[in-house]
ROSE-608266 format. One record per residue (C-alpha): residue number from 1; x, y, z. Coordinates in pm, whole numbers, plus 32768, in hexadecimal, padded with zeros to 4 digits. Example, Ala and Ser with C-alpha at 12.3 -4.5 7.8 and 13.67 -1.06 7.14 Angstrom:
1; 84CE; 7E3E; 830C
2; 8557; 7F96; 82CA
//
This chain:
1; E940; 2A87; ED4D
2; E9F2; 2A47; EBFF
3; EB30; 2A9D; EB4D
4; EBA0; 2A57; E9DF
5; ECFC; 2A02; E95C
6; ED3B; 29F0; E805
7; EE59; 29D6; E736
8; EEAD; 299F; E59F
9; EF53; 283A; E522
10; EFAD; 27BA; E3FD
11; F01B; 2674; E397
12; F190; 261D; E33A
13; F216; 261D; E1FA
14; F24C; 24AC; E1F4
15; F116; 244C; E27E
16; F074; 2519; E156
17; F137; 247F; E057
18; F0CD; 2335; E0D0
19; EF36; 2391; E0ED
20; EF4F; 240D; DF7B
21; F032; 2329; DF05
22; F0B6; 21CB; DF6B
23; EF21; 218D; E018
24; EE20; 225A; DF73
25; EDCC; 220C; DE1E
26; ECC1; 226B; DD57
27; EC1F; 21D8; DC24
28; EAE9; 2203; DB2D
29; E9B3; 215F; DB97
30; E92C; 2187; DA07
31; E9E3; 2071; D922
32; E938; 20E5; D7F6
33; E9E1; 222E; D79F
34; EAA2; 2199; D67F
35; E969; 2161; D5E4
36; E8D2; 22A8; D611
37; EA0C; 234A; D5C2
38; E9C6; 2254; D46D
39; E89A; 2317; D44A
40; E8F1; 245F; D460
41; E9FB; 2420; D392
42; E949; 234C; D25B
43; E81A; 2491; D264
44; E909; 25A0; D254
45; E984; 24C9; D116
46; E83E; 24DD; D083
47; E7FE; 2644; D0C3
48; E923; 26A4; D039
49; E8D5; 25D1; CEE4
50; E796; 267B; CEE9
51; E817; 27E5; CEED
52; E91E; 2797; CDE6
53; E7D5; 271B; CCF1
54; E7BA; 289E; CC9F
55; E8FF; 28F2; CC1C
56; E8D9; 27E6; CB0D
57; E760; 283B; CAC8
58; E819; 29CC; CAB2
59; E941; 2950; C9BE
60; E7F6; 28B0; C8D3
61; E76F; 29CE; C8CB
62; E899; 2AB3; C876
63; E8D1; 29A8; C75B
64; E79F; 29B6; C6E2
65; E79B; 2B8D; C6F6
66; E8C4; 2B82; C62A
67; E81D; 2AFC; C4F2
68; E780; 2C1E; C4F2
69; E881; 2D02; C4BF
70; E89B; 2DF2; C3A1
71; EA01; 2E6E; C383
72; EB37; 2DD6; C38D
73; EB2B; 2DA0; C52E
74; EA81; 2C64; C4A9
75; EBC6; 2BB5; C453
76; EC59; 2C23; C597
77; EB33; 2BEB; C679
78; EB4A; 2A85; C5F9
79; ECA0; 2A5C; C66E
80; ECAE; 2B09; C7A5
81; EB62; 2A21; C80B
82; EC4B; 28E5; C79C
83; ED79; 295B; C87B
84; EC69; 29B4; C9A9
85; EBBE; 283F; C951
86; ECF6; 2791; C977
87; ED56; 2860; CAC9
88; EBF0; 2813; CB57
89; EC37; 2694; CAE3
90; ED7A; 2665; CB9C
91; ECF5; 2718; CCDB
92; EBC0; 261A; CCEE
93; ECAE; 2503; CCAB
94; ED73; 2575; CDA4
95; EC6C; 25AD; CEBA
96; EC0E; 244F; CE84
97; ED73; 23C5; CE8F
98; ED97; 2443; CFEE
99; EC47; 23DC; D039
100; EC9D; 227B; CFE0
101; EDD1; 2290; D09F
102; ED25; 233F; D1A5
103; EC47; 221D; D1DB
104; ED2D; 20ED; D18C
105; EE30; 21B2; D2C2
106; ECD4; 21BA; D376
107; EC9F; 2063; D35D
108; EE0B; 2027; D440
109; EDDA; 2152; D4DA
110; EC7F; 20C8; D57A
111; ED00; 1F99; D600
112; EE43; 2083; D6A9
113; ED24; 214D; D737
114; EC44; 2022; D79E
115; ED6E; 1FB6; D867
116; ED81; 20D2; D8F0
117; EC28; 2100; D960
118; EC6B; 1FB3; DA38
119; EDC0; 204D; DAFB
120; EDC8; 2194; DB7F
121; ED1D; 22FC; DB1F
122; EE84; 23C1; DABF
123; EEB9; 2281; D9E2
124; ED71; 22AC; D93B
125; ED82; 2434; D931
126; EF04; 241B; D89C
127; EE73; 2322; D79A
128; ED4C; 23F4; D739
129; EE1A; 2538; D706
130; EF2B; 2493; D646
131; EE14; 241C; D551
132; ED86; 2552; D538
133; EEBB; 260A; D4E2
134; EF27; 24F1; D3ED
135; EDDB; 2549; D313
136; EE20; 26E0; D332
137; EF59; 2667; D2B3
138; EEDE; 2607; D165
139; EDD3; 26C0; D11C
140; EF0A; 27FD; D17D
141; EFF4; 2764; D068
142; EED2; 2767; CF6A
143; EEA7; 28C1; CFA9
144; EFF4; 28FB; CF71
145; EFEB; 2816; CE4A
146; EEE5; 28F5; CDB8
147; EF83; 2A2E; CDD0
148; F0B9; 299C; CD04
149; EFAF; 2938; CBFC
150; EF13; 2A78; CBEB
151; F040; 2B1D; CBD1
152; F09B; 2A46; CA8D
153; EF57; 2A75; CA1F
154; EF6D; 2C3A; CA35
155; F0BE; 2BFA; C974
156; EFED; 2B33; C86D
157; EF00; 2C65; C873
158; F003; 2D3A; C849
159; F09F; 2CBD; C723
160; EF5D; 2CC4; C659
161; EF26; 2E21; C6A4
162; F037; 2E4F; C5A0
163; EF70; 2DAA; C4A4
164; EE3C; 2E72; C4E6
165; EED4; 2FA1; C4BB
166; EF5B; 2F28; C38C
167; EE0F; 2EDA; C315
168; ED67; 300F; C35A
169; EE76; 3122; C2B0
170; EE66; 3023; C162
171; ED01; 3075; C1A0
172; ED5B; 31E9; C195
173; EE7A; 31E0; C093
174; EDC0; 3131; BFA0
175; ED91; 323F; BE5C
176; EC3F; 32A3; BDD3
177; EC2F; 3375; BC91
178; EAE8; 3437; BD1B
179; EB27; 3532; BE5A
180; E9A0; 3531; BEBD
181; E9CF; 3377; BEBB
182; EB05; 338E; BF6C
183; EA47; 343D; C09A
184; E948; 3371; C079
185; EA06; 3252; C0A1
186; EAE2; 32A4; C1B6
187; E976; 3316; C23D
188; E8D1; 319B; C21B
189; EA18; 3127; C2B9
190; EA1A; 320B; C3C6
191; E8A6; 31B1; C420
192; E8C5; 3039; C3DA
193; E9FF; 3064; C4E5
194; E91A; 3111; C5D4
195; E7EB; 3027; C5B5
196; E8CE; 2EFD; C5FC
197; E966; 2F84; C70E
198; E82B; 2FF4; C7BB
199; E79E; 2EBD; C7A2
200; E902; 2E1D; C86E
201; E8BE; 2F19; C948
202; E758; 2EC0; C991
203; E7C4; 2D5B; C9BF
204; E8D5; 2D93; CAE3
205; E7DF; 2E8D; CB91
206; E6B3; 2D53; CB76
207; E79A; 2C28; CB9C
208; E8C6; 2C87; CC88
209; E8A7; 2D0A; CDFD
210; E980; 2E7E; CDAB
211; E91E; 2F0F; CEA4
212; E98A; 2E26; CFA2
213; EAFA; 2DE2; CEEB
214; EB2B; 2F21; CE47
215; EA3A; 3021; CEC5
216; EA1D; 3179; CDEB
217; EAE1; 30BA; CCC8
218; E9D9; 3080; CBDF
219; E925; 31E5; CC25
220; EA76; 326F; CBA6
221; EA52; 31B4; CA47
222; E8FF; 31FE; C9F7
223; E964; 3378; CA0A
224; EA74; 32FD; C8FE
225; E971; 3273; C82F
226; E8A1; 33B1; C852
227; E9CA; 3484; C7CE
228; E99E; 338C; C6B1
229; E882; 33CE; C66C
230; E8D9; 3566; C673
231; E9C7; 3555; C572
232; E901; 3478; C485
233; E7E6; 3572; C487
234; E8F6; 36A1; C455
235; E982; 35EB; C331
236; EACC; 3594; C400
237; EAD5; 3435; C385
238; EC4C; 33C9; C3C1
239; EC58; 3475; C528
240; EB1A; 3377; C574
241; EBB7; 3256; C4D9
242; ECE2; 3282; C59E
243; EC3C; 32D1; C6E5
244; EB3D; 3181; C686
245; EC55; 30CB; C64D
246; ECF0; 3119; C7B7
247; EBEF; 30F9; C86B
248; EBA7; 2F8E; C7AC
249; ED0D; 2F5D; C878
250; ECFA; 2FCA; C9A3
251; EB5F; 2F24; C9C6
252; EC56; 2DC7; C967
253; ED30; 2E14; CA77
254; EC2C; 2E41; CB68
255; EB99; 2D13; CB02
256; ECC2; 2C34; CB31
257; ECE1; 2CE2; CC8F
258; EB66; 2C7E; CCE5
259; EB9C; 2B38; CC81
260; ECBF; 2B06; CD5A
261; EC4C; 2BA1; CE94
262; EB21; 2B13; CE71
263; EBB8; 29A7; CE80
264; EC9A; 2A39; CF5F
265; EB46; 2A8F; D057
266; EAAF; 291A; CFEE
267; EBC1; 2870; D097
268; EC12; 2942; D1B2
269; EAA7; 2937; D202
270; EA7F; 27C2; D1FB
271; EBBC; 27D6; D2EF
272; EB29; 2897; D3F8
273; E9D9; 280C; D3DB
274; EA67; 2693; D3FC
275; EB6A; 26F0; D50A
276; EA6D; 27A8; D5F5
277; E94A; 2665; D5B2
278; EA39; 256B; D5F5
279; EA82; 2636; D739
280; E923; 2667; D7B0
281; E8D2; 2510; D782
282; EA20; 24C1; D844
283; E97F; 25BC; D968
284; E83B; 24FA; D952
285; E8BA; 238C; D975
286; E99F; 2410; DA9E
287; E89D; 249B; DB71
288; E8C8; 236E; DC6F
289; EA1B; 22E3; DCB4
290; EAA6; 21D6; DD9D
291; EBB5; 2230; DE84
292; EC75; 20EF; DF16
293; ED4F; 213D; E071
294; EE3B; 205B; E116
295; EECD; 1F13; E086
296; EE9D; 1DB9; E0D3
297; EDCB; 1D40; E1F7
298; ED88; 1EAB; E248
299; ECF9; 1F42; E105
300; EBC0; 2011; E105
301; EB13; 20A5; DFD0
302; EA23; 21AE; DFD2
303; E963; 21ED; DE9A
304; E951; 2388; DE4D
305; E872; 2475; DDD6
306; E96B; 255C; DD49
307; E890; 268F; DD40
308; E80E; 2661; DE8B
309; E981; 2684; DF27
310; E9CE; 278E; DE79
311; E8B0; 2863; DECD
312; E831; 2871; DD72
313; E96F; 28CE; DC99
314; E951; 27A9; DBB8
315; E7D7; 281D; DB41
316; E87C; 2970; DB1C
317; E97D; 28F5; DA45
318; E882; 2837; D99B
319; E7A2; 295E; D958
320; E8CE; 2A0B; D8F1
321; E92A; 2924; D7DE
322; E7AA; 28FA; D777
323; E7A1; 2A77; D754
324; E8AB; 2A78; D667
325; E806; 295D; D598
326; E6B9; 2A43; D58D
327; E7C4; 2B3F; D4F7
328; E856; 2A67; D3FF
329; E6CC; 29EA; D36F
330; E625; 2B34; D386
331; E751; 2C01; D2FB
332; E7A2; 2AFB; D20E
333; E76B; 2BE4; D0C4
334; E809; 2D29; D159
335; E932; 2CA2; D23B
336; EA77; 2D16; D171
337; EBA2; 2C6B; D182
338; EC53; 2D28; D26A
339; EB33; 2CBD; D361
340; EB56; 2B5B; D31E
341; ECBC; 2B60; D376
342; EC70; 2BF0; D4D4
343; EB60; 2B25; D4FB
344; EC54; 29E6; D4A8
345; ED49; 2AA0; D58C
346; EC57; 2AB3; D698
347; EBDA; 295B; D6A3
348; ED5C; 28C7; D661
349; ED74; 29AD; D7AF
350; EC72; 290D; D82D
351; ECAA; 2797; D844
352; ED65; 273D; D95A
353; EC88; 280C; DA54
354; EBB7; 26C8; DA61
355; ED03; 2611; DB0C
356; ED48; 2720; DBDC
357; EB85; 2736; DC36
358; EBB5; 25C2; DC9D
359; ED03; 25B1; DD21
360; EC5A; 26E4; DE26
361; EB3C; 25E7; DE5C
362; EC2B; 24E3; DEAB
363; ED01; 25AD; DF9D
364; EBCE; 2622; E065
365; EB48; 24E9; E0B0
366; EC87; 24A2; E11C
367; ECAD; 2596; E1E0
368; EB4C; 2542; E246
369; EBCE; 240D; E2E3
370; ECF6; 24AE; E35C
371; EC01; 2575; E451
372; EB97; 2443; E4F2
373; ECE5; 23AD; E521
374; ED53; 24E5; E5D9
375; EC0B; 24F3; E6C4
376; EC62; 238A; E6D7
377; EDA5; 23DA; E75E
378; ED07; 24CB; E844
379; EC1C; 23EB; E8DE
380; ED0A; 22EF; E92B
381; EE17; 23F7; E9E1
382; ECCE; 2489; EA96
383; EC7F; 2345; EAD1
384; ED90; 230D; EBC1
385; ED52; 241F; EC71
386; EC05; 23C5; ED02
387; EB2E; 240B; EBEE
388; EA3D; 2303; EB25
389; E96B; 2327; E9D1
390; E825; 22E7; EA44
391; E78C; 2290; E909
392; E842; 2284; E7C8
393; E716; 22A7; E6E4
394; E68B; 23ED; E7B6
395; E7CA; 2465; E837
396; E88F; 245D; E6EE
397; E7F8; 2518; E5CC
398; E88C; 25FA; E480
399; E7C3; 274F; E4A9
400; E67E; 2751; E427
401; E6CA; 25E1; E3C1
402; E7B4; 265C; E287
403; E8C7; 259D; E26B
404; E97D; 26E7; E1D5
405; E94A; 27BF; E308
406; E9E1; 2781; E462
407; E9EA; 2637; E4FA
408; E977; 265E; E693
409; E9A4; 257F; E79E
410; E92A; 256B; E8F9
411; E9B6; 24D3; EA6F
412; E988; 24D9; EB94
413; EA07; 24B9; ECFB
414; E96D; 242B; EE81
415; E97D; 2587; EEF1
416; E861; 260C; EDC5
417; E986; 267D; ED0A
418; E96D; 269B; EB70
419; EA66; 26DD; EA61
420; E9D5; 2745; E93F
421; EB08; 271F; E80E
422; EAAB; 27CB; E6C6
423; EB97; 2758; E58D
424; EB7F; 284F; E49B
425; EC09; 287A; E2FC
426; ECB7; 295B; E2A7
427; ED03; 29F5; E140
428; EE2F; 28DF; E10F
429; EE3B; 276E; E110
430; EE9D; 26F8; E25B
431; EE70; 2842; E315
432; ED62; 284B; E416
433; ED0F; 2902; E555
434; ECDE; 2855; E6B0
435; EBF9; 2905; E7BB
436; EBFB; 2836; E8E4
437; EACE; 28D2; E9B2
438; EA88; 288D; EB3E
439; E95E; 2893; EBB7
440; E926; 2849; ED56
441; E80D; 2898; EE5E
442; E93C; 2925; EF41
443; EA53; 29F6; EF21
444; EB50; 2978; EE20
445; EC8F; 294A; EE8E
446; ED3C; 2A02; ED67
447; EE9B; 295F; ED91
448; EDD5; 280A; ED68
449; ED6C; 286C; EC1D
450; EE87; 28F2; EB8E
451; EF66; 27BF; EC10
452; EE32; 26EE; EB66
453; EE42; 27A5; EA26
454; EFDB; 2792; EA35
455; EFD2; 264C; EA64
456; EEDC; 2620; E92E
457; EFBC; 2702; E858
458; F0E1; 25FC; E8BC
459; F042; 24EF; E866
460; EFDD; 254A; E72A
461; F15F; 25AF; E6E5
462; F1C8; 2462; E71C
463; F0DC; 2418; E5F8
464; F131; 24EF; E50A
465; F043; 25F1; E51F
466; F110; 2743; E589
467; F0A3; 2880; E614
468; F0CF; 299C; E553
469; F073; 2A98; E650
470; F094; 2ACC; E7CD
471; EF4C; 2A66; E899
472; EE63; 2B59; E8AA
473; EDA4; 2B6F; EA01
474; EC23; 2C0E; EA09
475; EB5A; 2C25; EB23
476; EA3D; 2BF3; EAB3
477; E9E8; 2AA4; E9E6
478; E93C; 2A5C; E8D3
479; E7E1; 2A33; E94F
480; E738; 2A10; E805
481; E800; 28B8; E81A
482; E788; 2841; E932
483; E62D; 278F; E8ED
484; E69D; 26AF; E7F0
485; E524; 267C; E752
486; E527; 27D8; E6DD
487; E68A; 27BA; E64C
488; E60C; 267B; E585
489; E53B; 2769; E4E4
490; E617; 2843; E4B1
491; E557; 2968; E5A3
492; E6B3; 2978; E63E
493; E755; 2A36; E4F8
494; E618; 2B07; E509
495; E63D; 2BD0; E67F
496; E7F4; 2BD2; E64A
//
């Protein structure tokens, strides 16, 4: 004959507090994150110098197309490449101002964090963010910096539109005795105009990514510069001067904007691409951590493999992060902007899921131990009443010899009598389920067992562990339980 009784506990508030507070702690077992962060850090540097290499060897080039010029965009060109020289100039300066303030910070920053490493995990995890956010900072104020710039510099723009203009009707204006030279002139002007700003075209579409920062843009002037041509070849010289002369503007315009979202792309992808690194290595050198219970005399440390107890989430996250770093490399020449941002967004979202991954792992080998103390408890109450744990090694086991799953423990009485008690988690910290399961060769004496399993409920009361539902009486035990060889491994979980 058997009979079950089972009911749900959970441990007090207090006592909580005090397992996740004042006598767990938990702590790196890697010391040398500061210098992989280092790493990350001084490559994403270099990368970043190396994609800025082709907007000088691009501004060289534009230098060097504008010699070639035949009408009087020549002048112009010059200048607007002067005013776009002297932006690029003070944007490279200023990346490598906050790169050498990045890395002198990093150099006090390192030894904050290498303190850290030595005290506790939400010490080291508060240290890492705050340097993490301290570099978005800057490189989000240059941004912001450059957008002021580039707002001076369309003003600039603007202002020497007036003179082209100016230019071009003197062009127009100016009086030629013969009718038939007059046309022809305004004809060679017209064309000149046309061939000069073809060639800028053909420039942006080879040098600049358009269609990335301003898809369909460019399409739209090149049917400009086709009405150009029109009204050359239909004799309408001053309507294709006029239209060559706009769209010489507007290609400017979109020129300045390519620049500027362009550097505006540069840093925001060195951003991301830094921030999620730095936080994969982070995920790598915290794959083990230490976890230090108790004080004094009476402190125990358990070293943990953070993925194992929590059934695999910290690969997933890891996988998670390395599949938006296989986004960022592959999609490098076709992610836009907007993208970026999200990206950023996502992996700013994403950093403190490693605390909360190993602040889980923490908590369920707590609660792992927690298990033991309350079979503990019930050994010692059954214990008085007649019963004995025959062998601790065969008679006290975690199911299928997991320390997540339930922890099982075995007694025994004179009479043949065994209590089979099965701890089980539950979803939340300190919530478990007790089964307390009777097995006997004669007819149980059901009032026995319940004042046995009351009397275990009570006892764990008086310790702090409270019962958050009324006992629930089976008749018929868990017999899967039973032969504790087969719960060892684990063939119990299989015939429930």
């Amino acid at each position: 004959m058997s009979g079950e009784k089972r009911r749900y506990v959970n441990v007090e508030e207090q006592e909580l507090r005090r397992l996740r507070e004042q006598e767990s702690r938990l702590r790196s077992v890697q010391r040398d994150l500061p210098e992989r962060l280092n790493t990350v850090r001084e490559e994403a540097r270099r990368e970043f110098q190396q994609r800025l290499a082709p907007l000088e060897e691009r501004a060289h080039k534009q230098e060097q197309e504008s010699q070639k010029l035949k009408s009087n965009l020549k002048d112009l060109e010059k200048d607007t490449q002067k005013r776009l020289q002297k932006q690029r100039e003070e944007f490279q300066k200023s990346v490598r101002d906050v790169e050498c303030r990045q890395e002198q910070a990093l150099k006090q920053e390192t030894n904050r964090l290498e303190s850290a490493m030595h005290s506790w995990f939400e010490q080291q995890r508060s240290e890492y963010l705050r340097i993490t956010q301290q570099q978005r900072s800057e490189y989000t104020r240059l941004i912001d910096q450059q957008d002021q710039k580039f707002t001076q510099l369309i003003a600039e723009e603007r202002q020497a539109r007036v003179m082209l203009g100016q230019i071009f009707q003197q062009q127009i204006d100016n009086v030629v005795d013969d009718i038939e030279q007059e046309r022809q002139r305004k004809s060679q002007i017209a064309q000149d105009l046309l061939a000069d700003v073809e060639g800028i075209w053909r420039q942006i579409n080879q040098d600049y990514q358009h269609q990335r920062f301003a898809p369909g843009c460019l399409d739209d002037l090149r049917r400009n510069l086709e009405m150009v041509s029109s009204n050359i070849q239909s004799g309408i010289s001053e309507a294709a001067i006029s239209t060559a002369q706009q769209t010489y503007l507007d290609l400017v315009d979109l020129r300045i904007k390519l620049e500027q979202q362009e550097q505006q792309w540069l840093l925001l992808y060195n951003v991301a691409l830094e921030d999620l690194l730095s936080l994969i290595v982070e995920v790598q050198a915290n794959r083990e951590c230490e976890v230090e219970v108790g004080q004094g005399d009476d402190t125990q440390k358990f070293k943990l493999e953070v993925d194992y107890w929590v059934n695999g989430r910290l690969s997933q996250y890891e996988q998670q992060l390395q599949q938006i770093e296989s986004q960022l490399k592959s999609e490098v020449s076709s992610l836009t902007t907007e993208q970026i941002k999200e990206l950023g967004e996502k992996i700013t979202a994403l950093q403190p899921v490693l605390g909360e991954i190993v602040e889980n792992a923490k908590l369920a080998i707590l609660s792992s131990q927690l298990r033991v103390e309350i079979a503990d408890k019930v050994v010692e109450v059954l214990h008085d009443l007649g019963y004995t744990l025959v062998d601790s090694e065969t008679d006290a086991t975690y199911e299928g010899d997991d320390q997540r799953n339930a922890y099982v423990v075995k007694v025994k009485n004179v009479a043949g009598d065994e209590v089979v008690t099965i701890v089980s988690p539950e979803n939340q910290f300190g919530k478990n389920s007790i089964s307390i399961n009777t097995f006997s060769p004669t007819i149980i004496d059901e009032m026995a067992t319940q004042q046995n399993a009351q009397a275990v409920f009570d006892a764990l009361q008086a310790e702090g562990v409270e019962g958050s539902s009324n006992i629930e009486c089976i008749k018929e035990a868990r017999t899967a339980y039973q032969n504790m060889e087969e719960v060892k491994k684990g063939q119990s979980k299989k015939q429930v």
